[in-house]
C-alpha atoms as an extended CHARMM CRD file, in Angstrom:
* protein
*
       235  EXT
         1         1  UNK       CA              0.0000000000        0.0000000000        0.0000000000  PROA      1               0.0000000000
         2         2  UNK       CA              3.1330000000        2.4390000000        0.7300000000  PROA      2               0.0000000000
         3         3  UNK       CA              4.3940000000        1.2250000000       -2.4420000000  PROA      3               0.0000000000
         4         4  UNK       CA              1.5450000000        2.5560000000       -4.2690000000  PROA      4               0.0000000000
         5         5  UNK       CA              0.6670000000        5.5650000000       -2.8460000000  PROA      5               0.0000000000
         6         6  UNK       CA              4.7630000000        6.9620000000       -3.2820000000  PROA      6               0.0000000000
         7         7  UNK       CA              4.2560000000        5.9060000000       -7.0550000000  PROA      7               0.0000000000
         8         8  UNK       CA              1.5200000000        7.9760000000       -7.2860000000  PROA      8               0.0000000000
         9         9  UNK       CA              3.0760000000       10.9780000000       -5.5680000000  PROA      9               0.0000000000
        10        10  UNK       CA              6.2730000000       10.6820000000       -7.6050000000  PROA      10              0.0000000000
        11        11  UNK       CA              3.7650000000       10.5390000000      -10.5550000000  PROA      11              0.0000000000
        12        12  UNK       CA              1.9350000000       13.4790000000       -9.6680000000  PROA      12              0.0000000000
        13        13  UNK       CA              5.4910000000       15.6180000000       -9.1670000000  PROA      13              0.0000000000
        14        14  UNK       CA              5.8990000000       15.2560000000      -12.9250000000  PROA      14              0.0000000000
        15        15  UNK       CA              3.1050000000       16.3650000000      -14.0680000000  PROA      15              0.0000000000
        16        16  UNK       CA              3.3280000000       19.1250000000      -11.5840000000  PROA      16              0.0000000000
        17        17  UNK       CA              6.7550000000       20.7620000000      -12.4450000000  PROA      17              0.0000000000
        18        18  UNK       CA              6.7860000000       19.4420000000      -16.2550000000  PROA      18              0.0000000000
        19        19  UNK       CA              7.4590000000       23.1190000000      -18.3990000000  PROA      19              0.0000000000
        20        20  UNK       CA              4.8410000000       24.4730000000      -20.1140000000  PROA      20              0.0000000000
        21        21  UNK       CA              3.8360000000       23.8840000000      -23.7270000000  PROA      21              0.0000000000
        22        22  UNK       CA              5.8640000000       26.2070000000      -26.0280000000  PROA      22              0.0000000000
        23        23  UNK       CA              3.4480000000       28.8290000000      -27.7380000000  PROA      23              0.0000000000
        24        24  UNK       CA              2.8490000000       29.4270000000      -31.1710000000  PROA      24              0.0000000000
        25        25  UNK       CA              4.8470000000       32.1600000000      -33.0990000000  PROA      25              0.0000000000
        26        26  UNK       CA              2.6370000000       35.5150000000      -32.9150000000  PROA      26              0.0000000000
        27        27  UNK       CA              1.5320000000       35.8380000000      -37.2690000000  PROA      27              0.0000000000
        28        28  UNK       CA              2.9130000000       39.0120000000      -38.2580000000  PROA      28              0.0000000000
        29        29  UNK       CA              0.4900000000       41.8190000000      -39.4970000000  PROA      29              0.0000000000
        30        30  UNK       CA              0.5000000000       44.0010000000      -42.5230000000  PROA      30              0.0000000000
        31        31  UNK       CA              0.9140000000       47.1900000000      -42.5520000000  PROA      31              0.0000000000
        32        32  UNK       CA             -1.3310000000       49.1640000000      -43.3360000000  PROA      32              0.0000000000
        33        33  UNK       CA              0.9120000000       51.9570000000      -45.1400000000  PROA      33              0.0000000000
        34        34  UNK       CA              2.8340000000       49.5770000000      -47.8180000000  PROA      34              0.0000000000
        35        35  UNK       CA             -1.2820000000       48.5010000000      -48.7180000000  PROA      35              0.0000000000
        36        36  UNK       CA             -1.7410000000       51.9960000000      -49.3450000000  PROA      36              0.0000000000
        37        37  UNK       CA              2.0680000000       52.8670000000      -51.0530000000  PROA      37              0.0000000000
        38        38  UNK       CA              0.5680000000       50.2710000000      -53.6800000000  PROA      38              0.0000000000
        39        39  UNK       CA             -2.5050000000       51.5560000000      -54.4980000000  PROA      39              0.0000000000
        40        40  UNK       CA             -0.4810000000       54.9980000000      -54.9160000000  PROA      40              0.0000000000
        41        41  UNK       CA              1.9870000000       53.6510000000      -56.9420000000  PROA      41              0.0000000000
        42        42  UNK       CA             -0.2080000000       51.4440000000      -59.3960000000  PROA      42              0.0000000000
        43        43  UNK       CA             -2.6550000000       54.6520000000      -60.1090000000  PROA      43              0.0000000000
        44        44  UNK       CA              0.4340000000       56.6990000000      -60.8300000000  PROA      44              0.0000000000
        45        45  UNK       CA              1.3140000000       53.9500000000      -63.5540000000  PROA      45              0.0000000000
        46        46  UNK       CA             -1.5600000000       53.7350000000      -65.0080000000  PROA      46              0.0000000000
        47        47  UNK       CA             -2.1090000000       57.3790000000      -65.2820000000  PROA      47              0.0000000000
        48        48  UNK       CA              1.1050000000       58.1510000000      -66.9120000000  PROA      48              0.0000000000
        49        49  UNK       CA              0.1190000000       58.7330000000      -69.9320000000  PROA      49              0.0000000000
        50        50  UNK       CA             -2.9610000000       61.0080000000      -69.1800000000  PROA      50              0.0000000000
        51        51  UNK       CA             -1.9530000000       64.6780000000      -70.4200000000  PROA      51              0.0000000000
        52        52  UNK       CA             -1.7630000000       67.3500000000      -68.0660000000  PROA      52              0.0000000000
        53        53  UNK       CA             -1.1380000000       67.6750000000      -64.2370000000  PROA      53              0.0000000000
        54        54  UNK       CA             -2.2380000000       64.3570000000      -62.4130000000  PROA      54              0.0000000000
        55        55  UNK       CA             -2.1180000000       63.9300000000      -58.4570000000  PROA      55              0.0000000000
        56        56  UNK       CA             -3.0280000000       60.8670000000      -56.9300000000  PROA      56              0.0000000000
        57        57  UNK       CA             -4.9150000000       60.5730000000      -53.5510000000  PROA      57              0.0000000000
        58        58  UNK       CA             -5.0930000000       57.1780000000      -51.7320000000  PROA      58              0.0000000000
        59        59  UNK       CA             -8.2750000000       57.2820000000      -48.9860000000  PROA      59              0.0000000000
        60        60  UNK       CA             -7.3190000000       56.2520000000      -45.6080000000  PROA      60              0.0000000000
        61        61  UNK       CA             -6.9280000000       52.8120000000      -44.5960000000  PROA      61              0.0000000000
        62        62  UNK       CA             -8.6050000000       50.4940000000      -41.8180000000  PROA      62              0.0000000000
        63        63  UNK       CA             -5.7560000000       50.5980000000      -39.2170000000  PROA      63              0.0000000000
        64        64  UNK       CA             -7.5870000000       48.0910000000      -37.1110000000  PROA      64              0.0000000000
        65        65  UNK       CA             -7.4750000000       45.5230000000      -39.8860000000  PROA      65              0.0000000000
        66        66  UNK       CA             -5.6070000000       42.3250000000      -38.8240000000  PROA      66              0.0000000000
        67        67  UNK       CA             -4.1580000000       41.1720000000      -42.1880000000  PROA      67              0.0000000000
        68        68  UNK       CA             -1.1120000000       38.6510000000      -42.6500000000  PROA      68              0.0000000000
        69        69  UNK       CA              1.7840000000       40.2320000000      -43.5570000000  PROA      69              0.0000000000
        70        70  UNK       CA              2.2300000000       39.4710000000      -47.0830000000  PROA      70              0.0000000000
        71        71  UNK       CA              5.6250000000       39.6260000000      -49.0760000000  PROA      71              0.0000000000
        72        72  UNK       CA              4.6360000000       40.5590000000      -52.4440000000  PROA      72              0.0000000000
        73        73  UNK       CA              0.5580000000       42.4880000000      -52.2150000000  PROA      73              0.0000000000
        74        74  UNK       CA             -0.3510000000       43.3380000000      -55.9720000000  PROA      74              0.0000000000
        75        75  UNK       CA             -2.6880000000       45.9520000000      -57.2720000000  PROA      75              0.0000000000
        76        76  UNK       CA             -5.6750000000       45.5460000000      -59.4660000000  PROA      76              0.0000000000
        77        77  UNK       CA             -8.5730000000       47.1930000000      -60.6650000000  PROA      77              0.0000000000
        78        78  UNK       CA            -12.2490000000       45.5670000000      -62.0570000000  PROA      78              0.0000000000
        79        79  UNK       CA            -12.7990000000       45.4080000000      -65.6120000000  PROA      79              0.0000000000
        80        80  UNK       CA            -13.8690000000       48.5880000000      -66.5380000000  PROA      80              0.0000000000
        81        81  UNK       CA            -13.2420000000       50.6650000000      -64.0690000000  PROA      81              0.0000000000
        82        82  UNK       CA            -12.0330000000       53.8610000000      -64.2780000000  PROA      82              0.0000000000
        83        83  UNK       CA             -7.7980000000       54.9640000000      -63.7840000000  PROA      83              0.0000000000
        84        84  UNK       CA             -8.6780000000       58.6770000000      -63.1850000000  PROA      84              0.0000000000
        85        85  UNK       CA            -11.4700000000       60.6990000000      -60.9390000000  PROA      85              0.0000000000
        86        86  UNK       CA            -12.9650000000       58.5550000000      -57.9460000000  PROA      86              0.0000000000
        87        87  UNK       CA            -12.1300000000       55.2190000000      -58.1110000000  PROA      87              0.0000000000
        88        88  UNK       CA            -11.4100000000       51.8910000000      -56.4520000000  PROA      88              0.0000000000
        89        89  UNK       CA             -7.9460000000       50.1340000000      -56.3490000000  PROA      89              0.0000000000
        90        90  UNK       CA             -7.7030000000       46.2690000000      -54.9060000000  PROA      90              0.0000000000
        91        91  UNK       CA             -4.6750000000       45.1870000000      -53.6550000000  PROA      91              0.0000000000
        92        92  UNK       CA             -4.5820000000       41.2510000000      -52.8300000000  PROA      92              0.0000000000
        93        93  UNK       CA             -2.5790000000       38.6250000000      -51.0490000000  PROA      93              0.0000000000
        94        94  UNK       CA             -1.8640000000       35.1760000000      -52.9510000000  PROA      94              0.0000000000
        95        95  UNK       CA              0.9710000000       33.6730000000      -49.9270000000  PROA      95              0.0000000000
        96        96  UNK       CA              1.1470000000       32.4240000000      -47.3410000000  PROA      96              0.0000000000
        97        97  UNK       CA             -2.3130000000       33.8920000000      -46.5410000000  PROA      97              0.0000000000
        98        98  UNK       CA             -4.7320000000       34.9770000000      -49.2980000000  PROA      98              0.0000000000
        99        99  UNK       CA             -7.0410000000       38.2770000000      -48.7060000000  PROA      99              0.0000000000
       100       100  UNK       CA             -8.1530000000       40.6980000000      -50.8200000000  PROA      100             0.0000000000
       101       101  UNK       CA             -9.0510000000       44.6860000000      -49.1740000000  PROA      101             0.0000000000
       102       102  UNK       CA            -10.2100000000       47.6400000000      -51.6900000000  PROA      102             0.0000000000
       103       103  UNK       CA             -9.2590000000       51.5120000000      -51.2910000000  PROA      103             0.0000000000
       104       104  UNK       CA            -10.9290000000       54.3640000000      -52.2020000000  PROA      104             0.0000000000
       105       105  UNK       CA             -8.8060000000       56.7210000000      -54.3090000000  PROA      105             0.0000000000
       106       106  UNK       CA             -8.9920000000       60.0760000000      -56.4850000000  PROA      106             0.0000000000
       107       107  UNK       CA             -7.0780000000       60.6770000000      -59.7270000000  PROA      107             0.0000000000
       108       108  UNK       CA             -7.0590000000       64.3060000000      -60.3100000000  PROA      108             0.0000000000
       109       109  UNK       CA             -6.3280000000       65.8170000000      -64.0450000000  PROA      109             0.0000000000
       110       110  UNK       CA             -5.7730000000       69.5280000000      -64.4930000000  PROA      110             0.0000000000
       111       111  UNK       CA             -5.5750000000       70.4450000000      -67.8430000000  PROA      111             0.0000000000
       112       112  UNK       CA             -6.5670000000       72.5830000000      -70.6510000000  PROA      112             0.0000000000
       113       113  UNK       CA            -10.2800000000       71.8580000000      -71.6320000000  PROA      113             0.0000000000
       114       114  UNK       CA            -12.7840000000       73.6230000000      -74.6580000000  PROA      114             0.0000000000
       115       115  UNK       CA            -15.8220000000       75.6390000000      -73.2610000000  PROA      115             0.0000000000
       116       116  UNK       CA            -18.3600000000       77.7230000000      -75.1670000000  PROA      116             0.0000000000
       117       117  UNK       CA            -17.8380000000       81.5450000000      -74.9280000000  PROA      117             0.0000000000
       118       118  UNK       CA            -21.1720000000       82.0450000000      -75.6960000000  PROA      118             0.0000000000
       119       119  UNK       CA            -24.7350000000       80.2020000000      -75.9400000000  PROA      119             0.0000000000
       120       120  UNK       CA            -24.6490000000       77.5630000000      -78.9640000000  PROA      120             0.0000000000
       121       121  UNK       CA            -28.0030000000       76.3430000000      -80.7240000000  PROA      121             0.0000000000
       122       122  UNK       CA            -28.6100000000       72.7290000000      -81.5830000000  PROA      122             0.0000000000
       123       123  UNK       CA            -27.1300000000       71.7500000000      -84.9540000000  PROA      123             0.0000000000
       124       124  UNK       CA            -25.5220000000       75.0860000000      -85.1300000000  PROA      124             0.0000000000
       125       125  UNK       CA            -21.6390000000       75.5650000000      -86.7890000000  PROA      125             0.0000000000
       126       126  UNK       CA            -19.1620000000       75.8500000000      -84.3540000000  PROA      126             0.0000000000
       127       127  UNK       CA            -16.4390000000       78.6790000000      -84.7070000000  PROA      127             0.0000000000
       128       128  UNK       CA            -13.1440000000       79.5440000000      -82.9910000000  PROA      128             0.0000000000
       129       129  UNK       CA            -14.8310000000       82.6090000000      -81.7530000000  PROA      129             0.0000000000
       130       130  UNK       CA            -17.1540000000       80.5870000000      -80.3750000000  PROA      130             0.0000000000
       131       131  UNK       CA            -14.5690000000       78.6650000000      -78.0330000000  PROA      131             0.0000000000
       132       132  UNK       CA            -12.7410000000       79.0860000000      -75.2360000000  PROA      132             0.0000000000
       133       133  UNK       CA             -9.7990000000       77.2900000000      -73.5040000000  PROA      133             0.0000000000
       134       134  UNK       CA             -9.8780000000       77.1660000000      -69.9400000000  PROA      134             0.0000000000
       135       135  UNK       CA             -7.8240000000       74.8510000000      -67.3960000000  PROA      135             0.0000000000
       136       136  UNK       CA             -9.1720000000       72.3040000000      -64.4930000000  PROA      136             0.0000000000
       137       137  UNK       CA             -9.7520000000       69.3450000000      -63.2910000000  PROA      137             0.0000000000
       138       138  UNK       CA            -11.5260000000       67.2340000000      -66.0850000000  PROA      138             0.0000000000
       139       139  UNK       CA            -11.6320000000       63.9910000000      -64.1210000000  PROA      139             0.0000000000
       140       140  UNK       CA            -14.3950000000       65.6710000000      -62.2030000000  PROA      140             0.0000000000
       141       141  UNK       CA            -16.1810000000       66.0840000000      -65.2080000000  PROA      141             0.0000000000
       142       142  UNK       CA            -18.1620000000       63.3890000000      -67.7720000000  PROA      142             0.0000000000
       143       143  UNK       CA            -15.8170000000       61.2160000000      -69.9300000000  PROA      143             0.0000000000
       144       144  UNK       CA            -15.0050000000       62.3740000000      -73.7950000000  PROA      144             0.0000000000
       145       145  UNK       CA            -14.2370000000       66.1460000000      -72.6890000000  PROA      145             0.0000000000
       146       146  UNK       CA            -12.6920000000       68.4150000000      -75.6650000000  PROA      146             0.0000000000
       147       147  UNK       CA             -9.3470000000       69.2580000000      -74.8170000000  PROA      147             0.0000000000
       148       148  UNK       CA             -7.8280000000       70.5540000000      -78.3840000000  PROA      148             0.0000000000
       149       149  UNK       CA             -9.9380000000       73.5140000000      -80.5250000000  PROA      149             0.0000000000
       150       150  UNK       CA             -9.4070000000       71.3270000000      -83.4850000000  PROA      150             0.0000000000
       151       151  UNK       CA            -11.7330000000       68.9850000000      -82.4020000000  PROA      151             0.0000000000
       152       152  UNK       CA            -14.9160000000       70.8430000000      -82.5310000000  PROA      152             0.0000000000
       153       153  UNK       CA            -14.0140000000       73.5470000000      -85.3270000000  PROA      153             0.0000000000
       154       154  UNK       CA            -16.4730000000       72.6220000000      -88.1610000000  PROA      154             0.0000000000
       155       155  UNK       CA            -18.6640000000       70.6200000000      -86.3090000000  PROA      155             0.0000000000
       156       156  UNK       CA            -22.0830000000       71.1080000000      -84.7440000000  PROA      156             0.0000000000
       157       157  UNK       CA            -23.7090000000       70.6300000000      -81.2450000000  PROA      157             0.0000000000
       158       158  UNK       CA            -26.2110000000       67.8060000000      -80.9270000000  PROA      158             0.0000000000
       159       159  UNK       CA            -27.6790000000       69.9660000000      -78.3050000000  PROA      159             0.0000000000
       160       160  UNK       CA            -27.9960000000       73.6790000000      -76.9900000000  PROA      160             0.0000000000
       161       161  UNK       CA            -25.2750000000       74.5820000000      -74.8960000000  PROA      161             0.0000000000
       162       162  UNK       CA            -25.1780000000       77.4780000000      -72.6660000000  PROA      162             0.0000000000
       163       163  UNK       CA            -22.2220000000       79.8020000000      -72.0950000000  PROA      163             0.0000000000
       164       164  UNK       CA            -19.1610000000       78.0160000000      -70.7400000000  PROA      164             0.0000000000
       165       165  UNK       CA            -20.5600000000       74.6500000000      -71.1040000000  PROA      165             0.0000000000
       166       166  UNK       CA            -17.1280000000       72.3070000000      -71.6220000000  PROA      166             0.0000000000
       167       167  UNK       CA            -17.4940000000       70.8160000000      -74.7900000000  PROA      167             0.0000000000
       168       168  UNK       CA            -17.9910000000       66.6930000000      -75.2960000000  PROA      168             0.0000000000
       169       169  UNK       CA            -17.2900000000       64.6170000000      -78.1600000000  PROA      169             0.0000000000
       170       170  UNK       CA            -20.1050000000       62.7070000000      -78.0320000000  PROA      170             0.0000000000
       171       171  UNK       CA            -22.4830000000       65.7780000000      -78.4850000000  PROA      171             0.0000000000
       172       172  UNK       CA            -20.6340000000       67.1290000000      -81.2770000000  PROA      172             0.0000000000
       173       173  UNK       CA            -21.3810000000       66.0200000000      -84.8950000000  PROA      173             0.0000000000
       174       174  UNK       CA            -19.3260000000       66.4460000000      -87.7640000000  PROA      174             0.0000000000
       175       175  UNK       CA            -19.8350000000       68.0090000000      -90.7300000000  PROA      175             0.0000000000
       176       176  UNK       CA            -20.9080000000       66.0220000000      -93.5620000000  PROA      176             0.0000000000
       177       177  UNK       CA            -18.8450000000       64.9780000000      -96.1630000000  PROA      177             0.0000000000
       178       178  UNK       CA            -21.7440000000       62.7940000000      -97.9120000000  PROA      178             0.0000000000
       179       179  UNK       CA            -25.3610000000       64.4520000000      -98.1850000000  PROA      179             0.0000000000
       180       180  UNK       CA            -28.8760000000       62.8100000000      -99.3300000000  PROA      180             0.0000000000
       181       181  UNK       CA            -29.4190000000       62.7630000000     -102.4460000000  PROA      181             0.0000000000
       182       182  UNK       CA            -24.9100000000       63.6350000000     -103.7710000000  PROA      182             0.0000000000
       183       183  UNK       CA            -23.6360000000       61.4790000000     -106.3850000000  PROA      183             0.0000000000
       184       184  UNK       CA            -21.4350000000       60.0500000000     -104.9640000000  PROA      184             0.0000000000
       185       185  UNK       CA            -18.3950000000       57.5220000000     -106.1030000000  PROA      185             0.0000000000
       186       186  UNK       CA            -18.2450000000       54.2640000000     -104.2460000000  PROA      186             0.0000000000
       187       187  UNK       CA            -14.7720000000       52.2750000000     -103.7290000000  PROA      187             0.0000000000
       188       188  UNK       CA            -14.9660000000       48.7950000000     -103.6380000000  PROA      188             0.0000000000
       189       189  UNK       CA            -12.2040000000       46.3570000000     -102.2840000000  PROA      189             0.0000000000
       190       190  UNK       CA            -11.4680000000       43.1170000000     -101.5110000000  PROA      190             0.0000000000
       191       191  UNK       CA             -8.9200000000       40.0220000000     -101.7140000000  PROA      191             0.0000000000
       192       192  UNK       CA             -7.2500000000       40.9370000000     -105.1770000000  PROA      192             0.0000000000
       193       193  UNK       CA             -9.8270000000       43.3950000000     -106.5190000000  PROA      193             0.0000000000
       194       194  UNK       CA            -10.6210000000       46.9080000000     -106.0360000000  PROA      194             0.0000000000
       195       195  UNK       CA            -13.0330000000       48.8400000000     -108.5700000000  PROA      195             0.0000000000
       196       196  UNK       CA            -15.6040000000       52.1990000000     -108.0230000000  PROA      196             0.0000000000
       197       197  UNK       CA            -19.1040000000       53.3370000000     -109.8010000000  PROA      197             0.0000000000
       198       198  UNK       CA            -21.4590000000       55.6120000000     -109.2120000000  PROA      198             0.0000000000
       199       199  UNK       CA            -24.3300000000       55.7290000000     -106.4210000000  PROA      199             0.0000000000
       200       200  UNK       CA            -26.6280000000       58.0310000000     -104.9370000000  PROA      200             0.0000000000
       201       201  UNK       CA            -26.7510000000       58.6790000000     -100.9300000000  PROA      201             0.0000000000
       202       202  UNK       CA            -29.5470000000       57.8340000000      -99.3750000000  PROA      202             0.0000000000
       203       203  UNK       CA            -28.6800000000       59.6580000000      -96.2310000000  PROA      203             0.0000000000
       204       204  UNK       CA            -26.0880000000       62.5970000000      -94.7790000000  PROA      204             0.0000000000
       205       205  UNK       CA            -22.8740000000       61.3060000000      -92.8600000000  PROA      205             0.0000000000
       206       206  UNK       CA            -19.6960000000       63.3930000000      -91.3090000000  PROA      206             0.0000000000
       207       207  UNK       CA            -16.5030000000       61.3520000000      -92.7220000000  PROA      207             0.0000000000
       208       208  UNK       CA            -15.8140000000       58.0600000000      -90.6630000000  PROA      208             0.0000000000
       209       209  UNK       CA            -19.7690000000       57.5060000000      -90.4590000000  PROA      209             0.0000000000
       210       210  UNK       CA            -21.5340000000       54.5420000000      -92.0780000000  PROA      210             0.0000000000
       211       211  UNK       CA            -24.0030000000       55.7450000000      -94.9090000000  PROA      211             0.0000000000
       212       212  UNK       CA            -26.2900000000       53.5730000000      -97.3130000000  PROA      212             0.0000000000
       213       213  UNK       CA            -25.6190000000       54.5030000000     -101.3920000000  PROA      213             0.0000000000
       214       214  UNK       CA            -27.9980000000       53.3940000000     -103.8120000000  PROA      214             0.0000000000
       215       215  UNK       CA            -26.4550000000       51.9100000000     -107.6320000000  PROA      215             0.0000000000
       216       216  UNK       CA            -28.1390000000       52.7460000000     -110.8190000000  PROA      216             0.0000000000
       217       217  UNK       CA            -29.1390000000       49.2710000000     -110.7170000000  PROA      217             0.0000000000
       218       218  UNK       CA            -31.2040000000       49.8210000000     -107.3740000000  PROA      218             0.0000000000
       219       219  UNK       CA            -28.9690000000       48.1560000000     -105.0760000000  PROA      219             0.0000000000
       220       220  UNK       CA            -28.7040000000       49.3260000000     -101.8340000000  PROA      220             0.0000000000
       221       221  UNK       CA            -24.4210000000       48.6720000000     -100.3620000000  PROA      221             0.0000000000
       222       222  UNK       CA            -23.6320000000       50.4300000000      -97.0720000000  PROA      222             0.0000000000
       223       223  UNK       CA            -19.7640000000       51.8870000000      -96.7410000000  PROA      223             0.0000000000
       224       224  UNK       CA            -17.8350000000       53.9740000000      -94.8480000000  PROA      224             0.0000000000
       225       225  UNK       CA            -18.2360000000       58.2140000000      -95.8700000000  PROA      225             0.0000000000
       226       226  UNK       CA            -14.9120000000       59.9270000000      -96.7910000000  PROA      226             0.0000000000
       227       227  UNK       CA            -13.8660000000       63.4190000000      -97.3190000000  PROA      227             0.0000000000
       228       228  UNK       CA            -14.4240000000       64.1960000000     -101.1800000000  PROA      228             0.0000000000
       229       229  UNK       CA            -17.7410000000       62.2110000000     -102.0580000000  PROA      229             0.0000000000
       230       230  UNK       CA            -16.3370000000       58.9160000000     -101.7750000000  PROA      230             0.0000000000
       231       231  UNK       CA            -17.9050000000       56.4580000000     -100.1930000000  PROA      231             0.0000000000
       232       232  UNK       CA            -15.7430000000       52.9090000000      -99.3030000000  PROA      232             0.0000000000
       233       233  UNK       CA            -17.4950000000       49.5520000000      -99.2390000000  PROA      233             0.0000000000
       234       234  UNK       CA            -14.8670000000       46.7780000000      -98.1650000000  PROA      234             0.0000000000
       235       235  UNK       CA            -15.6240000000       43.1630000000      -98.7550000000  PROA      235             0.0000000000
């Protein structure tokens, strides 16, 4: 019976003064500032070849986010989204942990933009005197924004535009090189041929446009309007 019970006391000293368990290794964190360094640095890239003065702005970052620290994050954006103005920027972890956080940024572009100096009808000519160049941020404003004179000399507004209105591409319309009703001359090609006639337009079209052409024969061909009266139908 003494036997026993100083077995079980010698037992119990073990178990009593055996060291602890070691703990496991603390995972190191990310930090937060290389996340945002880059989202800076891939909106910087891929507004390098914007024209004009371009600042980039990376929002502020969750600091109580408890991310594993990751050796190589990577930047991305969705397909389709926008480089410049407000925007989102992704930056992900592939190894040893994988997570995936998105940051709020703004892509400023000053530059020189094309404003009306004074009211413009719908479908009327627009005229150099007409125009103004002024200078600001255009990422604040809808995409397509006229930044060289060139680009709306000639042409006419799709709408009525009030004084100092920046110009858009999309409501400008060129003027036409092909009207209803010209004779025109229509340019056919293809794989080892290439010959013109005659046609009629059945519609008006600024050069670059798609118009439809009626032969003497009455067949209706659809081609591409070019300066001059020529109309090119490729094959």
């Amino acid at each position: 019976m003494k036997i026993a019970l100083i077995f079980a006391l010698l037992l119990a000293s073990q178990y009593c003064c055996a060291p602890p368990a070691a703990a496991a290794p603390a995972l190191a964190l990310q930090d937060p500032a290389v996340l945002k360094r880059v989202a800076e640095q891939y909106l910087q890239a891929q507004s390098a070849a914007l024209a004009g003065e371009v600042s980039v702005t990376v929002g502020p970052i969750n600091q109580r986010m408890s991310l594993a620290s990751c050796p190589a994050p990577q930047a991305f954006q969705q397909p389709g989204a926008r480089t410049w103005g407000k925007t989102t920027v992704g930056v992900r972890c592939s190894a040893p942990v994988a997570w995936t956080v998105y940051i709020q940024a703004q892509v400023s572009v000053v530059t020189g933009y094309v404003a009306t100096s004074v009211p413009l009808a719908q479908g009327q000519t627009i005229e150099q005197s007409q125009l103004v160049l002024l200078k600001g941020d255009i990422s604040a404003m809808p995409n397509g924004i006229v930044t060289d004179m060139a680009q709306a000399l000639g042409r006419t507004s799709t709408v009525s535009l009030a004084s100092g209105t920046p110009l858009r591409l999309d409501a400008l319309r060129g003027k036409p090189v092909v009207q209803q009703g010209q004779l025109v001359r229509v340019v056919s090609s293809g794989n080892g041929f290439r010959v013109s006639a005659e046609a009629r337009a059945i519609g008006n079209a600024s050069e670059g446009q798609v118009v439809q052409v009626r032969t003497p024969a009455g067949a209706i061909l659809s081609g591409v309007a070019k300066a001059g009266g020529l109309v090119e139908v490729v094959f």
